[in-house]
GUBA-655301 format. One record per residue: residue number from 1; residue in three letters; chain; y, x, z of N, C-alpha, C in turn. Coordinates in nm, 4 decimals, padded with zeros to 6 digits. Atoms other than C-alpha are relative to their C-alpha. Layout:
NUM / ala / A / Y / X / Z / Y / X / Z / Y / X / Z $
...
This chain:
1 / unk / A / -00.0123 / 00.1435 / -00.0112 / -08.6549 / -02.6806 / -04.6423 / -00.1404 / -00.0610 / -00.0072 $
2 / unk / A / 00.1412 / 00.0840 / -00.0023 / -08.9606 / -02.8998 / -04.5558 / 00.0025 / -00.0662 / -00.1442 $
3 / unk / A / 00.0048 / 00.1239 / 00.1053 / -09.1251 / -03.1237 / -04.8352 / -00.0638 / -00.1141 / 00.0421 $
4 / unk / A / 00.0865 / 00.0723 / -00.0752 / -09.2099 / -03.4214 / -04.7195 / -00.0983 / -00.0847 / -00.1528 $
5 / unk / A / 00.0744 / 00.0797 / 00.1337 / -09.3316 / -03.5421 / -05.0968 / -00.1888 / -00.1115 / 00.0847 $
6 / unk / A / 00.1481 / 00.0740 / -00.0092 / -09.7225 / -03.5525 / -05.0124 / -00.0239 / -00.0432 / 00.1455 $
7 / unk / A / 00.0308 / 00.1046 / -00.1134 / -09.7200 / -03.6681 / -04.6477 / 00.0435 / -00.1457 / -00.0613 $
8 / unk / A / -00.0165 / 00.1441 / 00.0014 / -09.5297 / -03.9909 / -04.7496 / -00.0742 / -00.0230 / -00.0803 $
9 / unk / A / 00.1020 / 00.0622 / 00.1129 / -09.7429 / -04.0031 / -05.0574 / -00.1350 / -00.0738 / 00.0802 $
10 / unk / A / 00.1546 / 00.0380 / -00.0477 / -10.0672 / -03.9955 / -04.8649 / 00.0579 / -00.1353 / 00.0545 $
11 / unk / A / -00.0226 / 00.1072 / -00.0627 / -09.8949 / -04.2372 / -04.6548 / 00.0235 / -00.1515 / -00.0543 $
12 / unk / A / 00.0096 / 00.1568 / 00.0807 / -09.7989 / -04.5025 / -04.8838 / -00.1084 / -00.0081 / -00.0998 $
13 / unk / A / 00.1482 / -00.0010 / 00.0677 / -10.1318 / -04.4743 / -05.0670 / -00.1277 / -00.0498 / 00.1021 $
14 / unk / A / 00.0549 / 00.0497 / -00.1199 / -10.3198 / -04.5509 / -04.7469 / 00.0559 / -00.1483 / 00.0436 $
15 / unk / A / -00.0692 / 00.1333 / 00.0163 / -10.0949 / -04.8092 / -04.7178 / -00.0556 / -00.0665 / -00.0703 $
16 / unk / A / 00.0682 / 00.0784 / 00.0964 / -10.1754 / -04.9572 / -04.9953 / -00.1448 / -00.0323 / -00.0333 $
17 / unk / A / 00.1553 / 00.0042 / -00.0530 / -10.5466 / -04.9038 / -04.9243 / 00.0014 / -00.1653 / 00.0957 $
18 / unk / A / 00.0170 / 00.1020 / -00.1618 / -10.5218 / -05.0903 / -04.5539 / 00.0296 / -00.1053 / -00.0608 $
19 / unk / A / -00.0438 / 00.1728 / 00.0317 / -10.3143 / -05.4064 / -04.7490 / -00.0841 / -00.0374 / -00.0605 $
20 / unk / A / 00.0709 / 00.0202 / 00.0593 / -10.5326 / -05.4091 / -05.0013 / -00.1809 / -00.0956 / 00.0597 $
21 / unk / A / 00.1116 / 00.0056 / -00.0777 / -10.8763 / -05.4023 / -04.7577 / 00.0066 / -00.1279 / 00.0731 $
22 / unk / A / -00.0345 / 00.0835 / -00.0800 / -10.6632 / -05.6751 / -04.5573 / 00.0830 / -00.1373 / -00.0582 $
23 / unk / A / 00.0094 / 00.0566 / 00.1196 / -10.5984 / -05.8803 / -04.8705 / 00.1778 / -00.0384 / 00.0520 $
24 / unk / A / -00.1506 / -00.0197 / -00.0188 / -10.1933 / -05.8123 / -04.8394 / 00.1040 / 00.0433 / -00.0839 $
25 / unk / A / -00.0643 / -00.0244 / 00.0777 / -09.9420 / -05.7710 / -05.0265 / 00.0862 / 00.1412 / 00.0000 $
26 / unk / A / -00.0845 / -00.1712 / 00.0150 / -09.7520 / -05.4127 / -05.1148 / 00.0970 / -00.0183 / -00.0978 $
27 / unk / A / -00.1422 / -00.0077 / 00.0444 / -09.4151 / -05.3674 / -05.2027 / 00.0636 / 00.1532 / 00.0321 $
28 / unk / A / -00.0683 / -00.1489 / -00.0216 / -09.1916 / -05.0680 / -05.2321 / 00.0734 / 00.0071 / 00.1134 $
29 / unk / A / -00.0618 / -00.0007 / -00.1475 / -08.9719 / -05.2367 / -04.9737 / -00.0893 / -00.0607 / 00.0968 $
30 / unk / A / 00.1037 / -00.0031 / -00.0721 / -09.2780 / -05.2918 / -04.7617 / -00.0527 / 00.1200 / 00.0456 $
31 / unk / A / 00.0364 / -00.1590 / -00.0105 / -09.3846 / -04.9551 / -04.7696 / 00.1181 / 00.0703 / 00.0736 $
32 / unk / A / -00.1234 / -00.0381 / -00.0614 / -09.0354 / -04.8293 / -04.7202 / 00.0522 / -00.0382 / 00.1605 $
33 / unk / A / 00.0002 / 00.0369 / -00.0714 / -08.9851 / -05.0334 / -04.4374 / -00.1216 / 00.0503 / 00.1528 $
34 / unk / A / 00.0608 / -00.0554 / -00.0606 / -09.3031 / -04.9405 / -04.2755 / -00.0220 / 00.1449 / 00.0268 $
35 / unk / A / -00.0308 / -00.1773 / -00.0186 / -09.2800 / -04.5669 / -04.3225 / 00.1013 / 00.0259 / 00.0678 $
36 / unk / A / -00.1256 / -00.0213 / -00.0522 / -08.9470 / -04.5700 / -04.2099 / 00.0977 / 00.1076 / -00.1000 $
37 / unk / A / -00.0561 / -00.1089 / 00.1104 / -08.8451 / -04.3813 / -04.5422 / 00.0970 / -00.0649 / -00.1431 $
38 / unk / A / -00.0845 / 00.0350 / 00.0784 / -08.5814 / -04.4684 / -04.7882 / -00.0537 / -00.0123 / -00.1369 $
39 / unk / A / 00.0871 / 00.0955 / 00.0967 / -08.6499 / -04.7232 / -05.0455 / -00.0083 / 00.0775 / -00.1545 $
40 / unk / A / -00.0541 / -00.0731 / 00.1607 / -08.5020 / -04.4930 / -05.3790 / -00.1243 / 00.1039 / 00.0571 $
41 / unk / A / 00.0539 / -00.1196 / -00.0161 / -08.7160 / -04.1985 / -05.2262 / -00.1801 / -00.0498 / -00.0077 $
42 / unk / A / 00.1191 / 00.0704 / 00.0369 / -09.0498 / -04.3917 / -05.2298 / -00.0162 / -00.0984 / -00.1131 $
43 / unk / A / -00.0022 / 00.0372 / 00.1685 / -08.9692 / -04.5603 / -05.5816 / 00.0042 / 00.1368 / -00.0370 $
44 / unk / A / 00.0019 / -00.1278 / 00.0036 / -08.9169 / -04.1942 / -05.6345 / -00.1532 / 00.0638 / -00.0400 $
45 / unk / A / 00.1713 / -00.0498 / -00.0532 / -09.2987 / -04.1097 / -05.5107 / -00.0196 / -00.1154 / -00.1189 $
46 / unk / A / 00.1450 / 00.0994 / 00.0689 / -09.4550 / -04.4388 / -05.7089 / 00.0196 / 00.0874 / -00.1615 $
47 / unk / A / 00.0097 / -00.0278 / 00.2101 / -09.3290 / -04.2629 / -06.0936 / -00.0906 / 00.0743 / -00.0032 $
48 / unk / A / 00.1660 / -00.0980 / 00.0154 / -09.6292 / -03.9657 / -06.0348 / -00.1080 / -00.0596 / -00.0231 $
49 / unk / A / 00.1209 / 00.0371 / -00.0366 / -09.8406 / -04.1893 / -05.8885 / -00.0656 / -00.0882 / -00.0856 $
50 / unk / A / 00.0392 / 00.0692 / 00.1138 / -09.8507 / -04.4387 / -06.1184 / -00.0344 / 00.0588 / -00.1319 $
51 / unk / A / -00.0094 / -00.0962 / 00.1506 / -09.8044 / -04.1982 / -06.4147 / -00.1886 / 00.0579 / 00.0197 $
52 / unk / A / 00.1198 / -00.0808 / -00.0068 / -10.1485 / -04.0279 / -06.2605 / -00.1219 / -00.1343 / 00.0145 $
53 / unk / A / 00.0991 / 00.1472 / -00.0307 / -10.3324 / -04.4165 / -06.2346 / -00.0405 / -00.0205 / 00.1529 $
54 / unk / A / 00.0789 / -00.0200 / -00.1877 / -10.3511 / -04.3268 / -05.8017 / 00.0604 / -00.1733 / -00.0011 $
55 / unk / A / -00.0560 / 00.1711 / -00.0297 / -10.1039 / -04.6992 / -05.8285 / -00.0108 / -00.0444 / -00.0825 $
56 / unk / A / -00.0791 / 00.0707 / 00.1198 / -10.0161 / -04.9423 / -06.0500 / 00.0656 / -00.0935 / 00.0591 $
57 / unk / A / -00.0982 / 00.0910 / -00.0516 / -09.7405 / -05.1710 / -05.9996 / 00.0389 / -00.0786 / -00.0882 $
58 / unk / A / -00.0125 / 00.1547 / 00.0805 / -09.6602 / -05.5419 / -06.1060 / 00.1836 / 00.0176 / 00.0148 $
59 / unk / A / -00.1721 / 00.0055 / -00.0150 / -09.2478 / -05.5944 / -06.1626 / -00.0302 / -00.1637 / 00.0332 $
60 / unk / A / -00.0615 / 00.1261 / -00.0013 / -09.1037 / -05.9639 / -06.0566 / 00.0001 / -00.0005 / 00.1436 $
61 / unk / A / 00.0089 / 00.1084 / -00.1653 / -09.1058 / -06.1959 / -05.7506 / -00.0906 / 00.0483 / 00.0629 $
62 / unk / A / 00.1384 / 00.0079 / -00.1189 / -09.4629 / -06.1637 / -05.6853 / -00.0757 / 00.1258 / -00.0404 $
63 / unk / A / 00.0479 / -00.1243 / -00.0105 / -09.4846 / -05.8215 / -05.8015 / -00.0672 / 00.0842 / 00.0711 $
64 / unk / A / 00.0581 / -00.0667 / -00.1025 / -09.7192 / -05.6031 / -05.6045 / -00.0106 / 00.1629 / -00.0507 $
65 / unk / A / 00.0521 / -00.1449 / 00.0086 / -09.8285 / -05.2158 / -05.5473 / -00.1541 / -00.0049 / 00.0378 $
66 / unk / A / 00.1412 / -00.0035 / 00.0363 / -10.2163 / -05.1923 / -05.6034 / -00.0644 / 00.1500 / -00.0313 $
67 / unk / A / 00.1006 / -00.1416 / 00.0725 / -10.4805 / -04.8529 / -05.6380 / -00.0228 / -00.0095 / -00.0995 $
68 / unk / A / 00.0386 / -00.0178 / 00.1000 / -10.5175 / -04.7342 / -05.9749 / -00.2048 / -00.0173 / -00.0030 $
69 / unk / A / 00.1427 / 00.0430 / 00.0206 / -10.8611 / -04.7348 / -05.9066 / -00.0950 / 00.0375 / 00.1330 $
70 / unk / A / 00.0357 / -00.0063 / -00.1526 / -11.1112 / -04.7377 / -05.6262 / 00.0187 / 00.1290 / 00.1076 $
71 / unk / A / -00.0661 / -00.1118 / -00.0467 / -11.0423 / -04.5286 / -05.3237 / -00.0824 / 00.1125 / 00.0525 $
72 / unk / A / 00.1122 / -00.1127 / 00.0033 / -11.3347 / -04.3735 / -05.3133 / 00.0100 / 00.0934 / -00.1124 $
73 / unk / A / -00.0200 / -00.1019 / 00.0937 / -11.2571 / -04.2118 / -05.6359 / 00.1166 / 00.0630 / 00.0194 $
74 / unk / A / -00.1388 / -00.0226 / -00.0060 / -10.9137 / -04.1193 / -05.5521 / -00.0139 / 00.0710 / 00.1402 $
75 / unk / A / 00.0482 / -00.1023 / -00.1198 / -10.9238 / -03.7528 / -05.3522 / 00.1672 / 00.0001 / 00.0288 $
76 / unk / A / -00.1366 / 00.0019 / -00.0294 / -10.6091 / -03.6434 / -05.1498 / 00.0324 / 00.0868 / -00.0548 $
77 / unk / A / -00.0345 / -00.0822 / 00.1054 / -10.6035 / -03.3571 / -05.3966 / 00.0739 / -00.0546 / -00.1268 $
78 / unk / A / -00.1323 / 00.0679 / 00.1145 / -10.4726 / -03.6066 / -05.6870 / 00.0847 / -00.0339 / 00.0755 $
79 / unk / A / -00.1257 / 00.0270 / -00.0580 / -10.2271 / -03.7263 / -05.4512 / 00.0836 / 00.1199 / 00.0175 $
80 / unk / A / -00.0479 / -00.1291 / -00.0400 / -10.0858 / -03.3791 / -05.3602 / 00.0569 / 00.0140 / -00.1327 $
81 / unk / A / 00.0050 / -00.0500 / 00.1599 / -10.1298 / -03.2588 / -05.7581 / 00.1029 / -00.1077 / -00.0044 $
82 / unk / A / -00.0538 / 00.1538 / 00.0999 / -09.9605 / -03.5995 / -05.8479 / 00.1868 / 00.0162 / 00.0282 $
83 / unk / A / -00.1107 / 00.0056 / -00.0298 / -09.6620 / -03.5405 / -05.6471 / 00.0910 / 00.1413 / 00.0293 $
84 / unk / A / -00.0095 / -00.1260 / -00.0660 / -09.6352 / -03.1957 / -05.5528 / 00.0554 / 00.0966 / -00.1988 $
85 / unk / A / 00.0124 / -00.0628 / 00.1387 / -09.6948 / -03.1150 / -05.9529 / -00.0249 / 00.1365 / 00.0205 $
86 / unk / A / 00.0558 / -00.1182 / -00.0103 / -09.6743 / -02.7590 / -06.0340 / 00.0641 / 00.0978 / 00.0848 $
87 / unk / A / -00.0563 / -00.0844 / -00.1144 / -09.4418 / -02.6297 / -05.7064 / -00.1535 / -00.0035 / 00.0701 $
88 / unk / A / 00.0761 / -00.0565 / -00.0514 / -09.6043 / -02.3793 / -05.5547 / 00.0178 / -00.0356 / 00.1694 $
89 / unk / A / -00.0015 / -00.0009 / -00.0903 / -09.7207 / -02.3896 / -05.2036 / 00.0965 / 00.1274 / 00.0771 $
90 / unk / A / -00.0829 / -00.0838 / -00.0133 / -09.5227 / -02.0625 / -05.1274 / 00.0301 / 00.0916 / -00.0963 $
91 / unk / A / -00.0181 / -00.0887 / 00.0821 / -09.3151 / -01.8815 / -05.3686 / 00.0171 / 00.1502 / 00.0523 $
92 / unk / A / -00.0171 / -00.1694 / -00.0405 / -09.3188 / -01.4571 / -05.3903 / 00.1177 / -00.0258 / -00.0184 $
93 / unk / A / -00.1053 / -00.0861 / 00.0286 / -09.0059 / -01.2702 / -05.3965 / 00.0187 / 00.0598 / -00.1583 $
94 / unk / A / -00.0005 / -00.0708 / 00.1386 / -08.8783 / -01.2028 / -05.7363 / -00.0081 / 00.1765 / 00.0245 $
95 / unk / A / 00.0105 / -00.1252 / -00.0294 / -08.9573 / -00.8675 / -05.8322 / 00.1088 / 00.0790 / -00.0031 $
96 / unk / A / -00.0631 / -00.0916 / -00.0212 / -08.7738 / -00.6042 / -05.7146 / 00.0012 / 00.1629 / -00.0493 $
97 / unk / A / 00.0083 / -00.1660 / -00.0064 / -08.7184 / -00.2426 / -05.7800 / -00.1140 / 00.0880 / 00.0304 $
98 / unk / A / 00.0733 / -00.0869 / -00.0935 / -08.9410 / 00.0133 / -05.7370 / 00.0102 / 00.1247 / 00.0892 $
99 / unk / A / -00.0976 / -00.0921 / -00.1048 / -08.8271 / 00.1940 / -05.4544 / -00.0818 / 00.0767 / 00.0859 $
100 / unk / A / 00.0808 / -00.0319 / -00.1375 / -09.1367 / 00.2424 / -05.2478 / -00.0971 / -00.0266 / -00.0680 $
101 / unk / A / 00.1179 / 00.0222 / 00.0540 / -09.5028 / 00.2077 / -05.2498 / -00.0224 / -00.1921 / 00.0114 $
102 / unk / A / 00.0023 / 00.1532 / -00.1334 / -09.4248 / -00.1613 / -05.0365 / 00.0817 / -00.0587 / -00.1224 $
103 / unk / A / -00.0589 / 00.0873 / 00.1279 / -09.1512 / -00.2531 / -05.3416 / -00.0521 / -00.0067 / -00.1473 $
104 / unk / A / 00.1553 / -00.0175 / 00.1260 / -09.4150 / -00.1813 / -05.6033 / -00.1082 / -00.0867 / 00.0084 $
105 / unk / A / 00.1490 / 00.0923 / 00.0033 / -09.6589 / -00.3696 / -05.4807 / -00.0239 / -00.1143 / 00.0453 $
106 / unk / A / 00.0658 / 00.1373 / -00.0937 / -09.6334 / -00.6508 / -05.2171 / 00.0665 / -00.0906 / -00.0779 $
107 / unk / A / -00.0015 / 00.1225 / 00.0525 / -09.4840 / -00.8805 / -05.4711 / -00.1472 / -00.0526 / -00.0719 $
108 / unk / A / 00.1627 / 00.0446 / -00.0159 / -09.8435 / -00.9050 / -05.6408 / -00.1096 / -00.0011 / 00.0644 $
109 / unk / A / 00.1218 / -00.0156 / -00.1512 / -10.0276 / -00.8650 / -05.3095 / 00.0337 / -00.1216 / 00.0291 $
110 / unk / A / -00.0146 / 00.1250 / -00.0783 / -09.8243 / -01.1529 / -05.1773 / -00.0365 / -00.1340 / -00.1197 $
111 / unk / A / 00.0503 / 00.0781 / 00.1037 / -09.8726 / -01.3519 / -05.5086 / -00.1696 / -00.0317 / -00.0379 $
112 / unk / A / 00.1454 / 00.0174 / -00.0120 / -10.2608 / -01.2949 / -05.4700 / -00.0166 / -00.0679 / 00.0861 $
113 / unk / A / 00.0431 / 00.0836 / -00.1633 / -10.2769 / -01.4534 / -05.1214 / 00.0639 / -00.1162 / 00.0125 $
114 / unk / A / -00.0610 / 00.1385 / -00.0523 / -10.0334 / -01.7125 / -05.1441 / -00.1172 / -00.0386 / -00.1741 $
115 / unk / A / 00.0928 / 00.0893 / 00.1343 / -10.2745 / -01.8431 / -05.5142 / -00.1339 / -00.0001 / 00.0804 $
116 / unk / A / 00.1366 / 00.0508 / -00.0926 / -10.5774 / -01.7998 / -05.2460 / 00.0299 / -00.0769 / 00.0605 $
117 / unk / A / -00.0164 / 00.0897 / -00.0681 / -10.4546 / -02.0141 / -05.0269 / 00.0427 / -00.1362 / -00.0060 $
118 / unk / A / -00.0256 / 00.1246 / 00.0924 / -10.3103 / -02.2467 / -05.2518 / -00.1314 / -00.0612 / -00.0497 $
119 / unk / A / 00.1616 / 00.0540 / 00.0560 / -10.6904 / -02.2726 / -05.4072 / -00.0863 / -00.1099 / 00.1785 $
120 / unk / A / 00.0562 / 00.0771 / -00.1311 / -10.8000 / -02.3286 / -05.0150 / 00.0192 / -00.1297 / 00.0444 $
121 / unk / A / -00.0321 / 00.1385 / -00.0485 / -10.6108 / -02.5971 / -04.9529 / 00.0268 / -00.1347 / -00.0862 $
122 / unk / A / 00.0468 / 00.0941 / 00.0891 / -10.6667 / -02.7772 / -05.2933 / -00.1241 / -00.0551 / 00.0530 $
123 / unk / A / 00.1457 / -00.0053 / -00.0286 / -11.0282 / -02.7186 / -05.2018 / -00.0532 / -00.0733 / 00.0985 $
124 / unk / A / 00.0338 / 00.0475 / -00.1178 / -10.9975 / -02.8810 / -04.8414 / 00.0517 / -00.1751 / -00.0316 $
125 / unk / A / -00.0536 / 00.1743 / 00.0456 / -10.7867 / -03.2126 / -05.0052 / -00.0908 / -00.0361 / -00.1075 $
126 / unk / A / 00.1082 / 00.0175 / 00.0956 / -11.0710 / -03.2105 / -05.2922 / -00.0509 / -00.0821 / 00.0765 $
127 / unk / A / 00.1203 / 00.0565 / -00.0468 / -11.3108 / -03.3135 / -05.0309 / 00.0252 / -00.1271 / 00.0876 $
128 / unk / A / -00.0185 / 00.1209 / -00.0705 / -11.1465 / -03.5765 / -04.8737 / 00.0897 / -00.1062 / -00.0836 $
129 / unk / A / -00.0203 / 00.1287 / 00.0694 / -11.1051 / -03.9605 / -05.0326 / 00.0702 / -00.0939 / 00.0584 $
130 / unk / A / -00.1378 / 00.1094 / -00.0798 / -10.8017 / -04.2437 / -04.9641 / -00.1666 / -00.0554 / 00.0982 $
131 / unk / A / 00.1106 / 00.1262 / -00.0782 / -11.1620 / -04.4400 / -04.8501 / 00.0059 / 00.0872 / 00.1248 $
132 / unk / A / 00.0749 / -00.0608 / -00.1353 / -11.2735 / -04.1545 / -04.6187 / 00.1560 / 00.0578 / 00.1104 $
133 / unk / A / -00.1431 / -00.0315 / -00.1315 / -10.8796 / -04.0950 / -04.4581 / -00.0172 / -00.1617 / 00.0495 $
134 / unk / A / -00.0161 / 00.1250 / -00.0636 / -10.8553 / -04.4526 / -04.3962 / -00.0717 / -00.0262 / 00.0561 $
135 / unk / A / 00.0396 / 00.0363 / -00.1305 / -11.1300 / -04.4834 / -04.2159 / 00.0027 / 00.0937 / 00.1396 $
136 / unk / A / 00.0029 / -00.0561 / -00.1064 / -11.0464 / -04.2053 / -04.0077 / 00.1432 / -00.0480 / 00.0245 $
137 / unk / A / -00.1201 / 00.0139 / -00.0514 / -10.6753 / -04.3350 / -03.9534 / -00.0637 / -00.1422 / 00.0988 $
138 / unk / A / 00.0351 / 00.1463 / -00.0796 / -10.8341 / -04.7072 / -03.8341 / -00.0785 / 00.0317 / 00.1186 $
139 / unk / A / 00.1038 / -00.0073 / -00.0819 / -11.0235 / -04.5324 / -03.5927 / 00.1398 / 00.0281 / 00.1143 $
140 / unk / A / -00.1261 / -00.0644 / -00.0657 / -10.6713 / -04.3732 / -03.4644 / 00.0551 / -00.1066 / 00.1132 $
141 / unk / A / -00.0287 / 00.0759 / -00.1195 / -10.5260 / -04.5185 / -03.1484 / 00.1438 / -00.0590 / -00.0547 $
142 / unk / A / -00.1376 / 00.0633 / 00.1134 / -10.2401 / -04.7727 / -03.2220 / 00.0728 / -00.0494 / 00.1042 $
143 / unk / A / -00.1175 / 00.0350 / -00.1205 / -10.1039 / -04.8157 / -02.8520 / 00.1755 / -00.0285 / -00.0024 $
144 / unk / A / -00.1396 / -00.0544 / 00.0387 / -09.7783 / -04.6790 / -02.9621 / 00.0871 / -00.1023 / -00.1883 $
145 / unk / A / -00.0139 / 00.1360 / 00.0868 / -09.7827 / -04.9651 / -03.2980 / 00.1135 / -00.1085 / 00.0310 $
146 / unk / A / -00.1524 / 00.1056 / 00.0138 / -09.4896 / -05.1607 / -03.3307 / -00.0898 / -00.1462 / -00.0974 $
147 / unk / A / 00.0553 / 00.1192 / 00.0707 / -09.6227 / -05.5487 / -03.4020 / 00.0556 / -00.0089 / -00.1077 $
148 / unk / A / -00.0879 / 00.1021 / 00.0937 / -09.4451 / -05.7214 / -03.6833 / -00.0716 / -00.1070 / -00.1009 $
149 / unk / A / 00.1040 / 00.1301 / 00.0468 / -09.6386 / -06.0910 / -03.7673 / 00.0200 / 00.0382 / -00.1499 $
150 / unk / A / -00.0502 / 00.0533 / 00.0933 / -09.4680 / -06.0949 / -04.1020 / 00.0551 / 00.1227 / -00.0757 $
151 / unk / A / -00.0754 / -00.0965 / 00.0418 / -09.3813 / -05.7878 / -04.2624 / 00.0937 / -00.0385 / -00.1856 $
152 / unk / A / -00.0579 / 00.0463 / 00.1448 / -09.3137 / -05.9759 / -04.6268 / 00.1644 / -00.0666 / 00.0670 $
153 / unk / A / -00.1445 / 00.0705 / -00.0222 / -09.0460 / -06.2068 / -04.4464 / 00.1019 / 00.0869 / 00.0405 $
154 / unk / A / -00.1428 / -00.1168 / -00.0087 / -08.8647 / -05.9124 / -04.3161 / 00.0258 / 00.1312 / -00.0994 $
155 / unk / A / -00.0036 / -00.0944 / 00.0811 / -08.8847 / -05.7047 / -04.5829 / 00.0958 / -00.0938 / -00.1234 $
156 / unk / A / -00.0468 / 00.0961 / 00.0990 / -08.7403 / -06.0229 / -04.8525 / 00.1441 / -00.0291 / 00.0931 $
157 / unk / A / -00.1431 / -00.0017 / -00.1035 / -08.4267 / -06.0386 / -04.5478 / 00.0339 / 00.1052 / -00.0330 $
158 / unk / A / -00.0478 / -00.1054 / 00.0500 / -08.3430 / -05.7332 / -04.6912 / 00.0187 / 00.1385 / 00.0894 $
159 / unk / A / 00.0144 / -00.1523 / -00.0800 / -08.4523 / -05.4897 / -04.4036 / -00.0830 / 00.0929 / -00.0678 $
């Protein structure tokens, strides 16, 4: 089964970047709405995020969703960590029998390579910052962009 945890994360974290940059307001059903992802499942995502300071969020009327702190400090590695927690990128095979030289061993062969690769791809979201994705998403072509003047008024209509 796919996870989609840290794509939408990154995604509504960027989000919240761009409104922010564009002095806008963020909402869960704003976010939701714009992702196209269900509103419980992205209240879902904000309890990590907030818990880890990547958000913070106001309750009421004029409640908003805001960066814990600038987004230059904030790598896509805490986002991942934040939401991902401590599931592994691929689990081994419980161990089995020893039946062979292959059932003896490739459960800690495969448990070595999937914790390398897990390190790799900490290592590759380490180096990249909400600041430095967002400016490579604004660079992104937006042909395919769906307008919407007003995203607060249709989001408070209860889409």
């Amino acid at each position: 089964m796919l996870d989609y945890r840290f794509p939408t994360a990154l995604q509504m974290v960027l989000s919240v970047a761009m409104a922010e940059q564009l002095g806008k307001r963020s909402t869960s059903a704003i976010l939701a709405y714009g992702l196209e992802a269900n509103p419980s499942f992205i209240r879902k995502l904000m309890v990590p995020l907030t818990r880890d300071g990547i958000i913070v969020s106001t309750l009421g009327r004029t409640g908003s969703i805001h960066l814990g702190r600038p987004a230059e400090q904030i790598t896509l590695r805490d986002i991942y960590v934040s939401v991902i927690e401590d599931k592994k990128l691929w689990a081994s095979r419980p161990d089995v029998p020893a039946r062979c030289v292959v059932s003896a061993n490739a459960c800690w062969y495969f448990k070595s390579i999937a914790d390398e690769a897990e390190q790799a791809s900490l290592d590759v979201l380490a180096r990249h910052t909400v600041a430095s994705a967002l400016e490579e998403v604004k660079k992104g072509d937006i042909s395919g962009c769906v307008s919407v003047p007003d995203i607060d008024a249709l989001c408070s209509k209860g889409r």
